[in-house]
C-alpha positions in Angstrom: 105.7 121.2 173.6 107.4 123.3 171.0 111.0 124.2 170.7 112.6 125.7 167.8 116.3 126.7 167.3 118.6 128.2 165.4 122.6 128.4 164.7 124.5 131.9 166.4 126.6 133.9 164.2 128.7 133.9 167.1 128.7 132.6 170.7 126.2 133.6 172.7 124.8 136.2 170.0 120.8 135.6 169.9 119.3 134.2 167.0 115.8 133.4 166.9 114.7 133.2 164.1 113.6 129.5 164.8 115.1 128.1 161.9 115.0 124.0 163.1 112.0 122.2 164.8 112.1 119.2 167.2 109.5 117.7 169.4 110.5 118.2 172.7 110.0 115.0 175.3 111.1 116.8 178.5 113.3 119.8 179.5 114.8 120.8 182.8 117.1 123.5 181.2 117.8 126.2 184.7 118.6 129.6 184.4 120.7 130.1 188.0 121.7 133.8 188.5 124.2 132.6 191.5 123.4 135.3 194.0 126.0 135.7 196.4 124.8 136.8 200.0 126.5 140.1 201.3 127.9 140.6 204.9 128.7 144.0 206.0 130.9 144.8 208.8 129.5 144.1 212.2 126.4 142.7 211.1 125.9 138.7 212.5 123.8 138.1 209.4 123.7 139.3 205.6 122.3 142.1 205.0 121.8 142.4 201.3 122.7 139.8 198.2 124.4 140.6 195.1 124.0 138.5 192.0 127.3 137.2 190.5 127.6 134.9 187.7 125.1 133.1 185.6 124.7 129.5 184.7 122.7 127.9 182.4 121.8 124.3 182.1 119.9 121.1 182.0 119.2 118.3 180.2 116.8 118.0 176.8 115.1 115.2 175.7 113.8 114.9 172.0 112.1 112.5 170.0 115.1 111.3 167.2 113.3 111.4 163.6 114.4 110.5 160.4 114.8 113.4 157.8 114.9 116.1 159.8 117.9 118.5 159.2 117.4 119.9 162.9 119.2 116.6 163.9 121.8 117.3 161.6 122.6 121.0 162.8 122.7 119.3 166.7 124.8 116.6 166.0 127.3 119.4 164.5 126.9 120.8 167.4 127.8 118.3 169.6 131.1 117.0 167.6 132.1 120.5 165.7 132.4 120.1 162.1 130.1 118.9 159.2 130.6 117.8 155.3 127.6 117.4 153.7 128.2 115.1 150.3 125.2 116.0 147.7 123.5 114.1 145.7 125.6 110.8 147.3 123.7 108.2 149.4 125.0 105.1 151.6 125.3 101.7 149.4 122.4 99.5 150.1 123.3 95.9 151.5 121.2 93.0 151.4 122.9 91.8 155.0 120.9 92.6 157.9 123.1 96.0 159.0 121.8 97.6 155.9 125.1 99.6 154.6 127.7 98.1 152.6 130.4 98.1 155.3 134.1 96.7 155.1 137.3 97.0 157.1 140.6 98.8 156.8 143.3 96.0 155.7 146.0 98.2 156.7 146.8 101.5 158.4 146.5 104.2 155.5 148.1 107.1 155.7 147.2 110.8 154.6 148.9 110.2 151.2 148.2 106.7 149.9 145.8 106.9 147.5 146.0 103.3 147.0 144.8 100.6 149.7 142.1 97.5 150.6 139.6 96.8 151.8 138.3 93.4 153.9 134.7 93.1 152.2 132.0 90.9 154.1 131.0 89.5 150.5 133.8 89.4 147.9 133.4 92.3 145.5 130.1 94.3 146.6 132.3 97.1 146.7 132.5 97.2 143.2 130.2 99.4 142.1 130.6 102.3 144.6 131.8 105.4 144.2 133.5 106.2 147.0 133.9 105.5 150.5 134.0 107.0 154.5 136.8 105.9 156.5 136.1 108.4 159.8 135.7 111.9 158.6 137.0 112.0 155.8 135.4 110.8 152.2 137.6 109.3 149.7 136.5 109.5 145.9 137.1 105.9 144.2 138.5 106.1 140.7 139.4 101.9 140.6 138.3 99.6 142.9 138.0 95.1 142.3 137.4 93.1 145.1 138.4 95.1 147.6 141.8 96.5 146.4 141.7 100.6 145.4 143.7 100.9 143.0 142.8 104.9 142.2 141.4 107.5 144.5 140.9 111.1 145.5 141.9 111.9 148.7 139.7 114.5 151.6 136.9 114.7 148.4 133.7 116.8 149.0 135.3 119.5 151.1 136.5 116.4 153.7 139.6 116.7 155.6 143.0 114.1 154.9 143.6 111.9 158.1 145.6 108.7 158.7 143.4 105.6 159.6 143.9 102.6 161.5 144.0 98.8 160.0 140.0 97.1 160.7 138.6 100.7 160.7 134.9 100.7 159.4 135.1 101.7 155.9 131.2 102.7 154.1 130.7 102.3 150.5 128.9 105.7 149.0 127.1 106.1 145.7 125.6 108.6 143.7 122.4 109.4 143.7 120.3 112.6 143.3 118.0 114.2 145.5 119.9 112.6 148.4 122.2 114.2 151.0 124.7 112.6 153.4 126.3 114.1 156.0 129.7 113.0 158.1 129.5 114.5 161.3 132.9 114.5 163.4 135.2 115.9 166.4 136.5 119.3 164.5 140.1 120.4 165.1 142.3 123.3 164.1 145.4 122.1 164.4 146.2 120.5 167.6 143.2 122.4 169.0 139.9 121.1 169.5 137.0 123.3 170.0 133.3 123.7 169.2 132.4 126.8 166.5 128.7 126.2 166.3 126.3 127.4 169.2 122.8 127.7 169.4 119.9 129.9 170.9 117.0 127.2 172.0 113.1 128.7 171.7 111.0 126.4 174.2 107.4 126.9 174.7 106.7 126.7 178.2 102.6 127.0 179.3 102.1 130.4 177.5 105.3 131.9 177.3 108.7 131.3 175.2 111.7 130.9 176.4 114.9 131.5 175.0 118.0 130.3 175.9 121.4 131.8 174.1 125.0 130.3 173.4 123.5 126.5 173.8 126.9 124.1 173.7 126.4 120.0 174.6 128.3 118.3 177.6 126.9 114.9 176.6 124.4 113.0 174.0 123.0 109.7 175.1 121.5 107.5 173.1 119.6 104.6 174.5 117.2 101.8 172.7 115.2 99.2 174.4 113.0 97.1 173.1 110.1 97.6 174.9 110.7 101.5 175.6 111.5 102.4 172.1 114.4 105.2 171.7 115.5 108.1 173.8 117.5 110.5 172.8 118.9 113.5 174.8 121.7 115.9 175.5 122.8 118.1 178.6 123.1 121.8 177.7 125.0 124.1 179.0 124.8 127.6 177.8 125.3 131.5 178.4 122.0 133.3 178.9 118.1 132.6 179.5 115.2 134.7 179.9 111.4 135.2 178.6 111.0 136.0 174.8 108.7 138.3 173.2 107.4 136.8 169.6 105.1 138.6 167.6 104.5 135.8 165.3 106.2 132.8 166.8 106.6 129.5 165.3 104.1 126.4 166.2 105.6 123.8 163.2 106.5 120.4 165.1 108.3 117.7 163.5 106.2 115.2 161.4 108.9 113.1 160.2 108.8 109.4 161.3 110.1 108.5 164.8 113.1 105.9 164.8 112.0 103.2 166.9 113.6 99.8 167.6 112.6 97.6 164.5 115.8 98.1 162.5 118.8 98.9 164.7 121.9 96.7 163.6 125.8 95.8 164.6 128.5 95.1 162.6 131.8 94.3 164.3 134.9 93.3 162.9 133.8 91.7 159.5 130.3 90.1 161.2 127.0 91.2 162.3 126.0 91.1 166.2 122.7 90.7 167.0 121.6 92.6 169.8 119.2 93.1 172.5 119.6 96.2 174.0 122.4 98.8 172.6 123.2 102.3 174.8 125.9 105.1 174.2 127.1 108.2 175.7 129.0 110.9 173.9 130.5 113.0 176.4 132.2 116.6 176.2 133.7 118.1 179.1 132.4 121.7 178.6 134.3 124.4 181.0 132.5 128.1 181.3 135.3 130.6 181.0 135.4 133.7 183.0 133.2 136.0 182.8 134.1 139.6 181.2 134.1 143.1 183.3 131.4 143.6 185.1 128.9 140.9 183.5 127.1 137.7 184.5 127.2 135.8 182.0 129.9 133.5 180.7 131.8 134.7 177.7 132.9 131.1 176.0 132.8 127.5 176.2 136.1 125.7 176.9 136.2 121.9 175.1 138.5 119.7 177.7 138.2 115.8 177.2 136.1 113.6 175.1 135.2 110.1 175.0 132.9 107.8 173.4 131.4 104.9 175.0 128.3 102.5 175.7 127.2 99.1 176.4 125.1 96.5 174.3 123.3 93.2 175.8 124.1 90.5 173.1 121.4 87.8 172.5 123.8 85.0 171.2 125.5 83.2 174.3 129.3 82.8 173.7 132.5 83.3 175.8 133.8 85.7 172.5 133.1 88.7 174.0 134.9 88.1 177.5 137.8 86.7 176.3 138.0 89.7 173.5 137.9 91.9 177.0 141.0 89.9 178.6 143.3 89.6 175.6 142.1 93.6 175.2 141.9 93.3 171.4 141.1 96.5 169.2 137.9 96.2 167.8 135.2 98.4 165.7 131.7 98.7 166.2 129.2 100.2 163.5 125.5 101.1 164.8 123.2 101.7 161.5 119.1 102.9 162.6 117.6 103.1 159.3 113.5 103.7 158.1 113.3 100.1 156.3 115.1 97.5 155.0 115.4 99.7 151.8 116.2 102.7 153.5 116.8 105.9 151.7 117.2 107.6 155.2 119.0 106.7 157.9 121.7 107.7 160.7 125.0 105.3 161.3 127.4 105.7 164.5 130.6 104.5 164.0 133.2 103.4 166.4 137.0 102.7 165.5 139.4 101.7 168.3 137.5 100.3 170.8 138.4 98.0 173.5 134.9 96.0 175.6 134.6 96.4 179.2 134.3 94.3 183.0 131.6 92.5 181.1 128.5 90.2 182.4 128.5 86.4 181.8 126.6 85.0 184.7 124.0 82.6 185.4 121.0 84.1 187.4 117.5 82.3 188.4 116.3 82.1 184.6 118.3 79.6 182.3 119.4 82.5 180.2 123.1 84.3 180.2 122.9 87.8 179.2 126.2 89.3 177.8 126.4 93.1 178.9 129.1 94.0 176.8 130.9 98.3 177.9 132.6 99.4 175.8 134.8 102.3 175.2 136.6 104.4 172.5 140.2 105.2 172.2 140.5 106.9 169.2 141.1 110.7 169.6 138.9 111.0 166.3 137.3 107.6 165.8 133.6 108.6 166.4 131.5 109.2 163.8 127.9 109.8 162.7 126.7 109.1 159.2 123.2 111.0 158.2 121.4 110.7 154.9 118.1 112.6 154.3 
């Protein structure tokens, strides 16, 4: 199935030009014109219906590829904002989560352009050049062991923030031809909103459909073993209808599929190994009222977000329940990469996190699973790392 998209110059203005390509697993996306059935005056039953206003919505499914800058465009979508860093890459590791990843000694605040770091392995941040703490990208002048000594603060068009002590901090390097994007909740402000929307094509038996002012209530993210990857999001948006192409679009996405083989945790200094791993971004998306005499929705309104999931550990150990009862902050970095030498890969980060009513129970088989929920409390500690 084909399905192509592109970014609106405004809300709900079409665009389809079908700029980005991704290979569609399943679509239930429902244009619902809301009729509303008309009584008249001394008539038992309606008589007539008139239409009133339209929704659009349903939930997408796609296969998740590496190097694919339609992935990019729809995380941006989901979260708001988007630096790209050029010619930068993520620092390779040789430990098993890929990325050379350290903590946060301390809170930092928007100023300091001094601080440290808690490295796994003393002094393999040595060589970067700068690092990610959240959204924003921080430009390394001096760094031994750890301690930065000289920096540039919200480098490469990032925004300043404060950070928490143990948030995940990523060493960057240079390197040409490579592009790395940090994809996060955008905010003007004290208000948070969503600038970019999107007009889906979708190839349905014959006929294209296109679907205007495309905005995400959620993204789930689930990997299994056995089942491989899903990935999906629930649209919502502002118009639907049959499209005329005279030349339309069949590319599909030939890039390779992210599957299961190298999926790694890092958590508070150490890595996790893991059996299953599942999260849910969610947005609570509310369609404002329609203008004067028209069906259609005129904006999307951001309310709540949250960031949260659930991972099946494969070590057996009491750590993760009695992390849950003493409700200690923790972190949680996610890196899917192509290979152990990666060149591309995608990394969701967590900051402020507290795990879940977790599973340590003893069923028919002499193995004890640890279902581990867990849940974000940081109003911008969510993060997605992409490099193509």
């Amino acid at each position: 199935m084909y399905c192509t998209f592109s970014i609106e110059p405004s809300y709900g203005v079409d665009s389809t030009s079908q700029d980005y390509v991704v290979d569609l697993v399943s679509e239930a996306i429902v244009d619902n014109l809301n009729y509303e059935k008309a009584i008249e005056f001394n008539h038992p039953t309606a008589q007539d219906r008139i239409s009133t206003v339209k929704t659009v919505d349903g939930r997408v499914e796609f296969d998740l590829t590496y190097n694919n800058e339609a992935w990019n465009i729809l995380f941006q979508s989901l979260l708001g904002q988007r630096v790209r860093l050029t010619n930068f890459s993520l620092a390779l590791s040789s430990e098993r989560w890929n990325v050379v990843t350290g903590l946060l000694e301390s809170d930092l605040d928007s100023s300091s352009t001094s601080f440290n770091i808690t490295e796994y392995k003393q002094g393999e941040f040595n060589s970067i050049d700068g690092v990610i703490i959240n959204g924003e990208y921080i430009a390394v002048s001096a760094i031994n062991n750890g301690a930065v000594t000289g920096s540039t603060r919200a480098s490469e068009g990032s925004t300043v923030a404060s950070h928490i002590q143990n948030a995940l901090v990523y060493g960057v390097v240079s390197a040409g031809g490579s592009t790395l994007d940090i994809i996060s909740r955008y905010r003007d402000g004290f208000c948070y909103y969503l600038p970019t929307s999107i007009t889906f094509v979708i190839y349905r038996d014959g006929t294209y459909f296109k679907f205007n002012g495309i905005q995400f209530q959620d993204f789930i993210f689930n990997a299994r073993p056995i089942e491989g990857v899903t990935a999906s999001f629930m649209a919502k948006g502002r118009d639907g209808g049959i499209l005329h192409l005279e030349s339309p679009s069949e590319t599909v996405d030939n890039n390779v599929i992210v599957d299961t083989d190298n999926i790694n945790c890092f958590s508070m200094g150490e890595g996790i190994d893991i059996a299953k791993f599942y999260f849910e971004v969610s947005n609570t998306l509310t369609q404002s009222s329609a203008r004067f005499l028209d069906s259609t929705y005129g904006r999307m309104i951001l309310g709540n977000f949250s960031a949260y999931g659930q991972f099946t550990a494969v070590e057996e150990t009491t750590q993760f329940y009695q992390d849950y009862k003493k409700d200690i902050k923790k972190n949680l970095s996610v890196t899917v990469c192509n290979s152990k030498d990666f060149d591309k890969a995608f990394v969701f980060a967590f900051n402020d996190i507290r795990f879940g009513t977790m599973m340590h129970v003893l069923r028919t088989s002499m193995d004890i699973e640890d279902s581990v929920p867990f849940y974000c409390y940081g109003e911008n500690d969510f993060t997605i790392l992409i490099q193509n």
